[in-house]
C-alpha positions as CSV (number, residue, x, y, z in Angstrom):
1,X,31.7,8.8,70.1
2,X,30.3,12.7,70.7
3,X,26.8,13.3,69.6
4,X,25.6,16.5,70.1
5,X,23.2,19.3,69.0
6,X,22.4,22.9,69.1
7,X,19.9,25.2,68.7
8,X,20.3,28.9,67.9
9,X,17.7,31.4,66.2
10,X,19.2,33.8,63.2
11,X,16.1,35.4,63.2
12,X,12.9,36.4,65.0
13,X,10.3,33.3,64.5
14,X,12.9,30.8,62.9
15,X,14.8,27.9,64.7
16,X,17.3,25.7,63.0
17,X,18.3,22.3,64.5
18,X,21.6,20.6,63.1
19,X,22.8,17.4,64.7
20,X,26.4,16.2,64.3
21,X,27.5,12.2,64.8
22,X,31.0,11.2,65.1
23,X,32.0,7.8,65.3
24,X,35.9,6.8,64.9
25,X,38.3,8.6,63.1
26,X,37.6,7.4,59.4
27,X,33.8,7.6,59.4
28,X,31.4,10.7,59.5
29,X,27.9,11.2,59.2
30,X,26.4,14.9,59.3
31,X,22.5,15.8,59.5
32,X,20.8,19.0,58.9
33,X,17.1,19.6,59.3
34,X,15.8,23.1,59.0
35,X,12.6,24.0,60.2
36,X,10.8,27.5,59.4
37,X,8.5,29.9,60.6
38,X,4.8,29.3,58.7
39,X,4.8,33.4,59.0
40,X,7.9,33.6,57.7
41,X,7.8,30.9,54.9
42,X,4.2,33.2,53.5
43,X,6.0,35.8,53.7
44,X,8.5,34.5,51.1
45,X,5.8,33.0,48.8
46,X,3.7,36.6,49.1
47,X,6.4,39.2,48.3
48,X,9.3,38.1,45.8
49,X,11.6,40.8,46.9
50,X,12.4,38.3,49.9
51,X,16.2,37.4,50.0
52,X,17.2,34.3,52.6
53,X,19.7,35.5,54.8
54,X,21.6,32.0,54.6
55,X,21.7,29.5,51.6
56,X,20.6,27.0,54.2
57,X,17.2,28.6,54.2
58,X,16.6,27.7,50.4
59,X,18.9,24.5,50.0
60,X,19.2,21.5,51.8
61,X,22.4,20.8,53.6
62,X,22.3,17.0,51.8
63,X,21.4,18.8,48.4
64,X,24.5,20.5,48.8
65,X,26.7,17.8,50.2
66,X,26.1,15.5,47.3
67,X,26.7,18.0,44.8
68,X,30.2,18.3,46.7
69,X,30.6,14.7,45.7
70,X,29.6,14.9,42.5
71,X,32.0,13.4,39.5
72,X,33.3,15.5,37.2
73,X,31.2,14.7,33.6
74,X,33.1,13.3,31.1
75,X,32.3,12.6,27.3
76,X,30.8,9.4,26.9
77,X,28.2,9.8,29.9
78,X,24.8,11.2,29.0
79,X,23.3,14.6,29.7
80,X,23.5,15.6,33.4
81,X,21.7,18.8,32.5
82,X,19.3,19.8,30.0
83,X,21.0,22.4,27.4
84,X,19.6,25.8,27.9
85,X,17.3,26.7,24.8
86,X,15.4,29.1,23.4
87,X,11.8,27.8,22.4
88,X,11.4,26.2,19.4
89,X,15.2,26.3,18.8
90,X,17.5,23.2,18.3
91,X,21.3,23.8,18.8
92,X,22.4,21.6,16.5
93,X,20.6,23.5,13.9
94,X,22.5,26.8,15.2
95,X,25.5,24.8,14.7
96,X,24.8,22.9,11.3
97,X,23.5,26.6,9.8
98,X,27.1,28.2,11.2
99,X,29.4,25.5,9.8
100,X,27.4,25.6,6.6
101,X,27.5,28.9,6.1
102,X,31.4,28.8,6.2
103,X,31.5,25.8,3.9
104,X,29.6,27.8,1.5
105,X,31.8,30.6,1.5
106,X,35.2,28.3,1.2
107,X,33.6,25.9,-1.5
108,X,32.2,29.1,-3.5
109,X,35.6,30.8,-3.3
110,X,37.5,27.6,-4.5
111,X,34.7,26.5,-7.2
112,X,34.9,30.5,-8.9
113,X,38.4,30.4,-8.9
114,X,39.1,27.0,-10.5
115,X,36.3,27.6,-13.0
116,X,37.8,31.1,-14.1
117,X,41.2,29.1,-14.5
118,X,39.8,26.3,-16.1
119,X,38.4,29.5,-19.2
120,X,41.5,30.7,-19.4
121,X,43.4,27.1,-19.6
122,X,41.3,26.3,-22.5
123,X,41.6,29.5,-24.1
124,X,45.6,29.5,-23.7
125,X,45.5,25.8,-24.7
126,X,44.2,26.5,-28.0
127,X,46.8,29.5,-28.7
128,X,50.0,27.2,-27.9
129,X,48.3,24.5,-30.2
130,X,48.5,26.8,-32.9
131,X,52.3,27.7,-32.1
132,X,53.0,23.6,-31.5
133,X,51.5,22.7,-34.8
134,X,54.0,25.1,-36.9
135,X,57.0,24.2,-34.7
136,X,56.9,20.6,-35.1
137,X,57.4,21.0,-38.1
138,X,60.9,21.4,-37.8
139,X,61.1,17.8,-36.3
140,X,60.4,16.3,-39.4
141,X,62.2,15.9,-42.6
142,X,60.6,17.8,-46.0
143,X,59.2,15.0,-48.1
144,X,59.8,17.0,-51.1
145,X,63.8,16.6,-50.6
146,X,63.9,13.6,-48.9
147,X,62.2,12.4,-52.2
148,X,65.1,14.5,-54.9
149,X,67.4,12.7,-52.0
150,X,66.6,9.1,-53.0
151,X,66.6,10.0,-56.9
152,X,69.5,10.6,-56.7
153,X,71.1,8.0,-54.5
154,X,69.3,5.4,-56.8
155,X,70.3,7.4,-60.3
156,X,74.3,7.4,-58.6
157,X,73.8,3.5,-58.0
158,X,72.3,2.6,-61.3
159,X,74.1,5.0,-64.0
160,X,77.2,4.1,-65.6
161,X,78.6,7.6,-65.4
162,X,78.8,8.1,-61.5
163,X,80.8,11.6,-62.0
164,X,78.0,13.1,-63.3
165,X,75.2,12.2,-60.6
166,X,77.5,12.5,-57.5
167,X,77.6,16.1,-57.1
168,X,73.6,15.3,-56.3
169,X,74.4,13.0,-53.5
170,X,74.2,15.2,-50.5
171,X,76.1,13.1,-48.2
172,X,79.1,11.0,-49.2
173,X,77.9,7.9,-47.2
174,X,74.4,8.0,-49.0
175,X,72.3,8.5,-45.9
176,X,69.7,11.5,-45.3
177,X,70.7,15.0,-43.6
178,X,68.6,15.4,-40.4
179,X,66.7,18.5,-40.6
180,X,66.3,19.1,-36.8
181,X,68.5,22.1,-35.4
182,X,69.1,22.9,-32.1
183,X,66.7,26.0,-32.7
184,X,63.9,23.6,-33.6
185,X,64.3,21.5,-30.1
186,X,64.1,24.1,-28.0
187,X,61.3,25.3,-29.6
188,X,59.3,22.3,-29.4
189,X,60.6,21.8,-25.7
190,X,58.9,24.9,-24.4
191,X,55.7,24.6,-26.5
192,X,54.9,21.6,-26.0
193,X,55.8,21.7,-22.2
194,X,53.8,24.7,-22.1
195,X,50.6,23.0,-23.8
196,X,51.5,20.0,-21.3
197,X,51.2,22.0,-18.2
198,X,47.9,24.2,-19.5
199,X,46.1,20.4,-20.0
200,X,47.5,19.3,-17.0
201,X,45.9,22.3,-15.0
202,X,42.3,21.5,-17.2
203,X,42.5,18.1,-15.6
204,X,43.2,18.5,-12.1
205,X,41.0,21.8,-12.0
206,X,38.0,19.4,-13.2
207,X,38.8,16.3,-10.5
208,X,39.0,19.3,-7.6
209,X,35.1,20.2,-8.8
210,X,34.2,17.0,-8.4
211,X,35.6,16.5,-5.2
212,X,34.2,20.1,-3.5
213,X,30.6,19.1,-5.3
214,X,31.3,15.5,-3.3
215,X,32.1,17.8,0.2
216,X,29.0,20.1,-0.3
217,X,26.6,17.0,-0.9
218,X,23.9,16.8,1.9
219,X,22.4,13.4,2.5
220,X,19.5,14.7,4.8
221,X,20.5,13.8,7.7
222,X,19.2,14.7,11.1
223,X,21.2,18.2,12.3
224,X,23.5,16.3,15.0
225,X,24.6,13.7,12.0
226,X,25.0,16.1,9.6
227,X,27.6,18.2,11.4
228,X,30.0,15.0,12.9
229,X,29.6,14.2,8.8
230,X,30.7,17.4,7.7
231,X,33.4,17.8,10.0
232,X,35.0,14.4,9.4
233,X,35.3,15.6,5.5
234,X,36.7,19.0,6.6
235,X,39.0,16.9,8.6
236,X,39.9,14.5,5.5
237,X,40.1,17.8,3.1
238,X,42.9,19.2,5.3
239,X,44.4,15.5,5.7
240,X,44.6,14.9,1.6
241,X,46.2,18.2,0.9
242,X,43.3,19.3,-1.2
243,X,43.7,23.2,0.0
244,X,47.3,22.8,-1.6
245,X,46.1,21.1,-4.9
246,X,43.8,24.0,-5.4
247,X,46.3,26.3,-4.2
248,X,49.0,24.9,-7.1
249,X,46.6,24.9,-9.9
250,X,47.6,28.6,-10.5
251,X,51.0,28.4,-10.1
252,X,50.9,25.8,-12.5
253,X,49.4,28.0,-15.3
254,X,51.7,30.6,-14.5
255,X,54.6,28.6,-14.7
256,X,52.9,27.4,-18.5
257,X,52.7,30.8,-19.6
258,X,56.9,31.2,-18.7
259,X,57.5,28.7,-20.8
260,X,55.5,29.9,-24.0
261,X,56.8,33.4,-23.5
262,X,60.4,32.0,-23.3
263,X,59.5,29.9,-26.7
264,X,58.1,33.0,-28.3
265,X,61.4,35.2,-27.3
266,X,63.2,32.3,-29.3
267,X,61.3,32.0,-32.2
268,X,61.6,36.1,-32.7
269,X,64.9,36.2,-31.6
270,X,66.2,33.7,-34.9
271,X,63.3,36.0,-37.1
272,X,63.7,39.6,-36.8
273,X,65.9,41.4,-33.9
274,X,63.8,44.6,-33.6
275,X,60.5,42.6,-33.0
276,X,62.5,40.8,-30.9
277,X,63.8,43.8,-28.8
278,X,60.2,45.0,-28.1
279,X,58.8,41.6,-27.4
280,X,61.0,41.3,-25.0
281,X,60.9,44.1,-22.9
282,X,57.2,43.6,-22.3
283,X,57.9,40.2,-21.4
284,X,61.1,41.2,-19.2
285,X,58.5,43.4,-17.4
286,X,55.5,41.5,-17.0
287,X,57.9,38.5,-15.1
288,X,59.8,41.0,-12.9
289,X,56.1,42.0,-11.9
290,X,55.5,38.7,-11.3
291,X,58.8,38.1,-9.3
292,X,58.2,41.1,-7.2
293,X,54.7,40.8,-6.2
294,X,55.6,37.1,-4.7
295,X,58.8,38.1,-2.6
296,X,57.8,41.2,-1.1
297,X,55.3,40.1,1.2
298,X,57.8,37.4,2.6
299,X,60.8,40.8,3.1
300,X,57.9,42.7,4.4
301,X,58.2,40.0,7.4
302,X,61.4,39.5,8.0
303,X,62.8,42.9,7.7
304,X,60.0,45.0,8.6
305,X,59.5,44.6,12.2
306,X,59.7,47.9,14.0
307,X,56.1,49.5,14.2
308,X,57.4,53.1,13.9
309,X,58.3,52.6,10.3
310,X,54.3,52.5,9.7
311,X,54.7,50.7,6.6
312,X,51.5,49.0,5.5
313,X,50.2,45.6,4.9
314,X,51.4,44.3,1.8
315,X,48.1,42.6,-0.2
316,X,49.8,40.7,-2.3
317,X,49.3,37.3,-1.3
318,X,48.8,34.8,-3.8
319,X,49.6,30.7,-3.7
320,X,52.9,31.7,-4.8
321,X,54.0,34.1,-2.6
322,X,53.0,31.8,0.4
323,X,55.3,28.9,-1.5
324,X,58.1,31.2,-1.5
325,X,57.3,32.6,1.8
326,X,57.3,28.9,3.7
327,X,60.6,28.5,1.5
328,X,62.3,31.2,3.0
329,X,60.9,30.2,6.8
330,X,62.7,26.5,6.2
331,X,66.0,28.2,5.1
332,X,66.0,30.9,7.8
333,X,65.1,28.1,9.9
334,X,67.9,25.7,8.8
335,X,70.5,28.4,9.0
336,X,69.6,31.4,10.8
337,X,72.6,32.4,11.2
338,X,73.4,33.1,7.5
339,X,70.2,34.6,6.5
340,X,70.1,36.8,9.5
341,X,73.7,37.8,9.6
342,X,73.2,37.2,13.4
């Protein structure tokens, strides 16, 4: 056992005692006990330019110890420290205002942009209805013949002279020609796929509203419960895929519109050939537009990589270029070594 202690002065009209007990070689106890000057200690209250010269004048030695020992805080314990604050000020109102002001922004974005397709839906619903109602037509058989038809199966099978009524009979078996042609099917198979997909879009455009209007609903809670509830719904939006739904609501309508211009090609092509030819370019160029603005944002990133080529951003990002872009990423992915030629 040693048990010692020592006195030294650091400066003129201080003394500092610190005592040190030893005993075996697992156990220590240490003891510091500073004693100042009066003088010295009015000195430090009168003029606040005073700096210790050692943190031993201002802390305690066991202060500082047990801060050494201190646990490190973890999650579920309370508060150690207060949370520095303005006055008047709550932080979870700073918080709640930030995270509301960006779901304000996201939700606005998305409810404009599905309420702008949603017009236009309805609008190029009603304009394929009136092409659907005059090609279905052709699905059906003309009453008016179907009717001079039977006549004359039932004049054939009653008269005594059969020579004379056959040549009515427009099928030697008796049965009725089918009107439909192959013209008339694929008609009615891009029209009405076309008015499918434009309805389809109306629909899922109006259950997205109702699910952003659920996300932006307050329930008045206090700040701190408001933002653990709003982020446990961001957290279930990204979950559910509903950025993705929103994000193929467009592509949707676009891919409607390919299949009523691709109807209305057909349908001028078996009228008049010089409507047809004029039609068609301006349909031929308003899909290579289409095709082009959504692949060459993803060639801009894979073959534009050297930074002295200065070649700007390309802006033309839309749902569908990011679905062809990610497509690309898997297959360059997947075989790199085709793509790449590397």
């Amino acid at each position: 056992m040693y048990q010692g202690s020592k006195a030294r002065k650091n400066r003129p009209g201080k003394s500092m005692t610190i005592s040190t007990s030893t005993q075996g070689s697992n156990s220590r106890s240490t003891s510091t006990t500073c004693s100042l000057n009066p003088e010295l200690t009015s000195k430090r209250k009168s003029d606040s330019s005073f700096i210790p010269a050692s943190p031993t004048e201002v802390y305690d030695t066991h202060e500082l110890n047990n801060r050494d020992n201190e646990q490190p805080w973890t999650w579920d314990q309370p508060y150690r420290h207060d949370i520095p604050r303005a006055e008047d000020s709550d932080p979870w109102e700073i918080c709640y205002e930030l995270s509301k002001k960006y779901d304000d922004d996201l939700i606005g974005a998305w409810r404009d942009e599905v309420e702008h397709l949603l017009i236009f839906a309805g609008l190029f619903s009603a304009v394929v209805t009136a092409f659907a109602v005059e090609s279905y037509k052709g699905l059906q058989s003309d009453p008016t013949e179907s009717t001079i038809i039977l006549l004359a199966l039932i004049a054939a099978q009653l008269g005594a002279n059969s020579t004379l009524i056959q040549p009515l009979s427009p099928t030697s078996g008796g049965s009725l020609p089918s009107p439909t042609t192959s013209l008339n099917v694929q008609l009615n198979v891009f029209h009405f796929l076309s008015l499918t997909l434009s309805i389809s879009t109306v629909l899922i455009g109006i259950l997205c509203l109702q699910w952003l209007r659920e996300y932006d609903h307050d329930v008045g809670l206090p700040h701190k419960d408001s933002v653990g509830l709003r982020q446990m719904r961001f957290e279930g939006l990204l979950a559910w895929k509903v950025p993705n739904i929103l994000s193929a609501l467009p592509v949707i309508l676009q891919l409607s519109l390919v299949l009523f211009f691709i109807g209305l090609l057909e349908l001028l092509w078996s009228l008049d050939k010089v409507v047809a030819y004029l039609v068609t370019v301006v349909v031929g160029l308003t899909l290579l537009f289409l095709v082009i603005t959504t692949v060459i944002p993803t060639f801009q990133y894979f073959f534009v990589h050297k930074s002295s080529l200065q070649v700007p951003q390309c802006p033309y990002k839309s749902p569908q270029s990011w679905a062809f872009h990610k497509l690309i990423r898997r297959i360059v992915w997947w075989h790199p070594r085709v793509v790449l030629g590397s």
